[in-house]
NUPAVEX-488365 format. One line per 2 residues: number of its first residue (from 1); for each residue x, y, z of C-alpha. Coordinates in steps of 0.1 Angstrom, whole numbers, plus 5000, padded with zeros to 4 digits. Each point is the difference from the previous one (the first is absolute). Layout:
BEGIN
NUM> X/Y/Z; ...
***
This chain:
BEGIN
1> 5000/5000/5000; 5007/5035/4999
3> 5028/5014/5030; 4978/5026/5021
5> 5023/5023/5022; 4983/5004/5037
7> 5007/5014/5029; 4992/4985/5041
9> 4969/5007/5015; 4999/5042/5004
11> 4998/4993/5040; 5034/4980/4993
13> 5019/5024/4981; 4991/5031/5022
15> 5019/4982/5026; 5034/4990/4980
17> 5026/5019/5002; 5009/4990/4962
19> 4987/4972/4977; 5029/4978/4979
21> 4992/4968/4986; 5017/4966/5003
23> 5008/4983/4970; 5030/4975/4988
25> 5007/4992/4965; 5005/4962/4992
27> 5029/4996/4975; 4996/4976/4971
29> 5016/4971/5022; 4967/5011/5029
31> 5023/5012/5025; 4996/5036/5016
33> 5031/5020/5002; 4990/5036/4993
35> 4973/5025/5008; 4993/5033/4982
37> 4998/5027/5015; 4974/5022/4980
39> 4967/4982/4988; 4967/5007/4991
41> 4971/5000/4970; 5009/5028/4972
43> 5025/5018/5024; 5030/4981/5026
45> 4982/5021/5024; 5001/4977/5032
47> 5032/4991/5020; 5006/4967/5015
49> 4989/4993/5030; 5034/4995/5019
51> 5013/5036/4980; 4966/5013/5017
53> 5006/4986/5032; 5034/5013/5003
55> 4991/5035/4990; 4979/5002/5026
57> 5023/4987/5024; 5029/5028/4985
59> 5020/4970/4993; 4999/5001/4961
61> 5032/5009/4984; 4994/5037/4982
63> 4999/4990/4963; 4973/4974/5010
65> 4980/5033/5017; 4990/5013/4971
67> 4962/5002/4983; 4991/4977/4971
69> 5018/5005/4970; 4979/5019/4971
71> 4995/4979/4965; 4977/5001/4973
73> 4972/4980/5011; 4996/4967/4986
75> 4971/4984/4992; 4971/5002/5031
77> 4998/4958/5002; 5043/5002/5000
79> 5019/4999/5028; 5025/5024/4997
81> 5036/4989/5023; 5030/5020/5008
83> 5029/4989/5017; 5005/4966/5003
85> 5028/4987/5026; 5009/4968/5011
87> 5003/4992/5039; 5031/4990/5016
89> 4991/4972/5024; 5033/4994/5016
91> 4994/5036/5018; 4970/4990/5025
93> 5022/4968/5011; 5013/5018/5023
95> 4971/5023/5010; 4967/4982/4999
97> 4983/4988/5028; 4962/4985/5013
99> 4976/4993/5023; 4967/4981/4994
101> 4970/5019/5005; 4992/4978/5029
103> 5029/5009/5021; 4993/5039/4994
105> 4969/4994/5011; 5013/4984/5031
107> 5025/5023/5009; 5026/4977/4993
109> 5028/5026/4991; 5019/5019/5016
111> 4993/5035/5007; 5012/5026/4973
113> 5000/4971/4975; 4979/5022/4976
115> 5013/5038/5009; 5016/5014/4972
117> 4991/4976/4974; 4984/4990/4970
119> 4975/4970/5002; 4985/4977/4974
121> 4971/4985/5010; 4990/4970/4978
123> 4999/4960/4995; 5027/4974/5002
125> 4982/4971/5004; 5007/4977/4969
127> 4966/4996/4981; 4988/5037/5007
129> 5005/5008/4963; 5024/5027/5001
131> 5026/4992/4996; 5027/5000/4968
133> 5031/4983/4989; 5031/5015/5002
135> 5035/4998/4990; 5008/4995/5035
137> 4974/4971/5008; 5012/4984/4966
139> 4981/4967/5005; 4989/4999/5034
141> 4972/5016/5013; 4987/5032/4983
143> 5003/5034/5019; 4976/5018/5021
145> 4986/5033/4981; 5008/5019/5033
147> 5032/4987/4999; 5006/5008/4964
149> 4986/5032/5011; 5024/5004/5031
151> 5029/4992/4974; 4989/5023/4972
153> 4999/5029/5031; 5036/4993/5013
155> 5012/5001/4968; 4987/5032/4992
157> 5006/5016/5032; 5038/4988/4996
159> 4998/5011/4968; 5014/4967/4988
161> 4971/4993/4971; 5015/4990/4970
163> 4999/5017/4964; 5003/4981/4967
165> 5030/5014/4982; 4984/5010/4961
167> 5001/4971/4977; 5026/5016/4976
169> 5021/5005/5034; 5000/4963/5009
171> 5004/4988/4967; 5035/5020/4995
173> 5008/4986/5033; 4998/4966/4989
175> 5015/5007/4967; 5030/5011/5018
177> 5002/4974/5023; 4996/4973/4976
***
């Protein structure tokens, strides 16, 4: 059918602080590496979610701060994308962390666990559906969308997302080398 651009519920988006949208590409080989930073119908006129979230937080690096970029619109049933970077998943080794939503909701953390942080909320559970394959899961177990999520945000706020070099660039590359 036809793609319809809509937004949350009015009494939902007069309480966000900004709106982004979460969305991961699946390569020809149906892994997800890379998110894009600018997307929506006719226009890339909605960030993603984690550029969103960290704007709000002050967290997002300054070129990553600024509005949608301008085009000339594309057809109204197009979606238009600007941006696309590819997530480097060694960097939230180090950095990520959980807790189940059962042991938040028993208090079983210790105090200031959540003060000056960022926090995903969403499913784990194997079988809830969301969840995607990933160069890092390989053939195991696919990935958590929060935790792609959490991986797509340190990236970004590290400012360790990657950029395809231009075909012609990579090409002399590899003519030299070989």
């Amino acid at each position: 059918g036809q793609l319809i651009e809509t937004l949350p519920l009015p009494a939902l988006t007069a309480q966000t602080a900004a709106l982004g949208r979460v969305h991961a590409e699946l390569d020809v080989d149906t892994i997800a590496r890379s998110i894009t930073l600018w997307e929506g119908l006719s226009q890339p006129a909605w960030p993603h979610f984690v550029q969103a979230m960290l704007a709000v937080a002050g967290q997002a690096p300054e070129h990553l701060r600024r509005p949608p970029p301008t085009s000339e619109p594309q057809e109204a049933t197009a979606i238009a994308r600007h941006d696309q970077r590819y997530i480097n998943f060694s960097t939230a080794k180090r950095h990520l962390s959980s807790l189940s939503f059962v042991q938040v909701l028993r208090g079983e953390f210790a105090p200031g666990t959540f003060r000056g942080k960022l926090v995903l909320v969403g499913a784990t559970a194997s079988g809830m559906a969301d969840s995607l394959p990933t160069p890092v899961s390989g053939l195991q177990q696919a990935m958590p969308g929060v935790e792609f999520l959490a991986n797509a945000m340190l990236s970004m706020r590290s400012q360790t997302l990657i950029s395809l070099v231009p075909l012609w660039l990579s090409s002399l590359l590899a003519a030299v080398v070989a």
